[in-house]
C-alpha positions as CSV (number, residue, x, y, z in Angstrom):
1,X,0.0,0.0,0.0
2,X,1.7,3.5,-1.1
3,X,1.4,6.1,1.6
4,X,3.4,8.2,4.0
5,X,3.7,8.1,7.7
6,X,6.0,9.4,10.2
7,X,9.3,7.6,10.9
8,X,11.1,8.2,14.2
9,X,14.5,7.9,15.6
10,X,15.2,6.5,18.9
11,X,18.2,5.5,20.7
12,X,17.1,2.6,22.1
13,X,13.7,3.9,23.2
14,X,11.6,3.2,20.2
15,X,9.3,0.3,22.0
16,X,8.9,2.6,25.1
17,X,8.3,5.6,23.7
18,X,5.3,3.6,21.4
19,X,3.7,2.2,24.2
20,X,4.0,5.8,26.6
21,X,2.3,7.5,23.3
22,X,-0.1,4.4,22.6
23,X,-1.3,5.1,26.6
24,X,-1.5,8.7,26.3
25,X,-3.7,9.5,23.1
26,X,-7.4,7.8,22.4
27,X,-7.1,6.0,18.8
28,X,-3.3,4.8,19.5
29,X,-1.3,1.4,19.8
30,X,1.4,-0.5,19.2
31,X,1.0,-3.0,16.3
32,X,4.3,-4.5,15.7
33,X,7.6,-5.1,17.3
34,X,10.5,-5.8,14.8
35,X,13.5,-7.8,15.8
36,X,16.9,-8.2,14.4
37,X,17.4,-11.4,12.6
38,X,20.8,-11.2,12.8
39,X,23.9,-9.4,14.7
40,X,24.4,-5.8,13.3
41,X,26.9,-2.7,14.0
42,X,24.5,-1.5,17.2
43,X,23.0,-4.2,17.7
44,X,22.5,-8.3,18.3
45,X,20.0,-10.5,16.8
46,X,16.4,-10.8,18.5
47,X,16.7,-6.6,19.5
48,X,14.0,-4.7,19.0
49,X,14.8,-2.5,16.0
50,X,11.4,-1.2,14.6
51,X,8.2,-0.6,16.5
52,X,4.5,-0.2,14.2
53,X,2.2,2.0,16.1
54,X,-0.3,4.5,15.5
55,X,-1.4,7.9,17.2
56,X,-4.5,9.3,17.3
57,X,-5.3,7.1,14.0
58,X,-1.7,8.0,12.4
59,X,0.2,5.3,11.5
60,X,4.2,5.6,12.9
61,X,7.4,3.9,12.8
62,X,10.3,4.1,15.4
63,X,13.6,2.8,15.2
64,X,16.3,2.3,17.3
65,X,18.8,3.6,15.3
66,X,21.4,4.5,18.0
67,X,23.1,8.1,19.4
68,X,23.7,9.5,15.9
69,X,20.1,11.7,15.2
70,X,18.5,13.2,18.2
71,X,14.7,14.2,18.1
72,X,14.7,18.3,17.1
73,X,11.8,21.4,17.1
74,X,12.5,21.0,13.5
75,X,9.5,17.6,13.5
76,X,6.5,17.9,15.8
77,X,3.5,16.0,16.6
78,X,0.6,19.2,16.6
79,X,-2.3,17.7,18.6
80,X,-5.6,19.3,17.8
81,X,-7.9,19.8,20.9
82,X,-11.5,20.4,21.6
83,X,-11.1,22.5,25.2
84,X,-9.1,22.9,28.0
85,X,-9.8,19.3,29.7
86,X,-8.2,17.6,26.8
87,X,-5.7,20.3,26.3
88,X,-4.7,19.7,30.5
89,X,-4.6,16.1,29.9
90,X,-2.1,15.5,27.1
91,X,0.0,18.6,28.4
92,X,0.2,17.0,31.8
93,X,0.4,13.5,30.4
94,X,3.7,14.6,28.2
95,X,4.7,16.9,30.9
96,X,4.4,15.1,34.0
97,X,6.3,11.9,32.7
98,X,9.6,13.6,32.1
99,X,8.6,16.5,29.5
100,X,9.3,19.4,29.4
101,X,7.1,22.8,28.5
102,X,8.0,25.3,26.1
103,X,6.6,28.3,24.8
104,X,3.1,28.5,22.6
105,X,1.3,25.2,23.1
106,X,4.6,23.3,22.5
107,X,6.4,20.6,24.8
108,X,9.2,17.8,24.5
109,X,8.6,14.0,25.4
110,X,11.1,12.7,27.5
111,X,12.2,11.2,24.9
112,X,12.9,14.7,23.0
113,X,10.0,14.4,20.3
114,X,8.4,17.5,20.1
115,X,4.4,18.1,20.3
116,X,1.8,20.9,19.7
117,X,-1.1,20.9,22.0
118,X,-3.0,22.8,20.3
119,X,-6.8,24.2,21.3
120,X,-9.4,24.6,18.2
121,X,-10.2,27.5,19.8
122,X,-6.8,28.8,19.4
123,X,-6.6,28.0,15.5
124,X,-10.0,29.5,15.0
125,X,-8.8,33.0,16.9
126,X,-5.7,32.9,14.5
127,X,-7.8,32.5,12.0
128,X,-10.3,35.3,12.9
129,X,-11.4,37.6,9.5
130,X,-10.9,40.2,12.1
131,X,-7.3,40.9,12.2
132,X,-7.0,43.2,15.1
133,X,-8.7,39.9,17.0
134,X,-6.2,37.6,15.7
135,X,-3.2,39.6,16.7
136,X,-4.6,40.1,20.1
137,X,-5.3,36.0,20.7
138,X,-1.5,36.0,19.2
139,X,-0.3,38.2,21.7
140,X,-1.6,36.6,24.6
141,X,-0.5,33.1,23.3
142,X,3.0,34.4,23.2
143,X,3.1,34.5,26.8
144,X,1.9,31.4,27.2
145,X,3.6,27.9,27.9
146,X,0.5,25.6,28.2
147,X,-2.5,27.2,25.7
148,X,-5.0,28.9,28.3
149,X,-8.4,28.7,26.0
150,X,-10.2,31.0,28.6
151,X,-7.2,33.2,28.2
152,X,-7.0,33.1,24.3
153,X,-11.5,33.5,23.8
154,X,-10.7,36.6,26.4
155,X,-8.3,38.3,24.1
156,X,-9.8,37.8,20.5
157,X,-13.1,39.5,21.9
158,X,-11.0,42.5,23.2
């Protein structure tokens, strides 16, 4: 089947980081765990070198590829959410397992991939015909580490 999907680089992690992701998001599991069939540079025979998952429906692969690529801003996992409970919950899910915030909706795994936790509300005040709204729901989210919705509905009103 021709198609595209997201192909990650772990060092070593690649099962743990599916299943952590698999446990966090609704629509997400692991459905494959590749071994080695033989010895290789970083590796023996019978390690785990490629994990199928999916999140949130998305079809992934990880691979433990070794030290040589780390995880950057550069690739990022934006997570589109309904309100502020969901937004909490996968922000403290990511966060509170060894994450770490940043600024504008975004945080690192602990295993460095980068994701956007991102609040419909706050596309939709981005979006705004309105343009004096807009920039003021892109001025408060600039301040912002975790998206506040409340926050972000406040300033695109004025």
């Amino acid at each position: 089947m021709a198609g595209i999907q997201p192909f990650l680089w772990f060092d070593g992690q690649a099962e743990e980081a599916a299943r952590f992701y698999a446990s966090v998001f609704p629509d997400s599991r692991v459905t494959a765990i590749n071994r080695a069939p033989l010895d290789y540079p970083a590796g023996r025979a019978g390690d785990v070198i490629t994990v199928e998952f999916t999140v949130l429906g998305i079809a992934c692969v990880a691979l433990n590829g070794g030290p040589a690529f780390k995880p950057t801003e550069a690739f990022s996992f934006m997570v589109r959410t309904e309100d502020q409970a969901e937004t909490d919950r996968y922000w403290s899910a990511i966060i509170d397992a060894g994450g770490e915030e940043s600024a504008c909706g975004w945080c690192k795994d602990r295993f460095g991939v980068s994701w956007q936790i991102t609040p419909n509300a706050l596309l939709a005040a981005m979006a705004d015909p309105d343009r004096a709204a807009a920039a003021r729901a892109m001025r408060a989210m600039m301040g912002m580490r975790k998206i506040d919705v409340a926050a972000i509905e406040a300033a695109r009103r004025g």
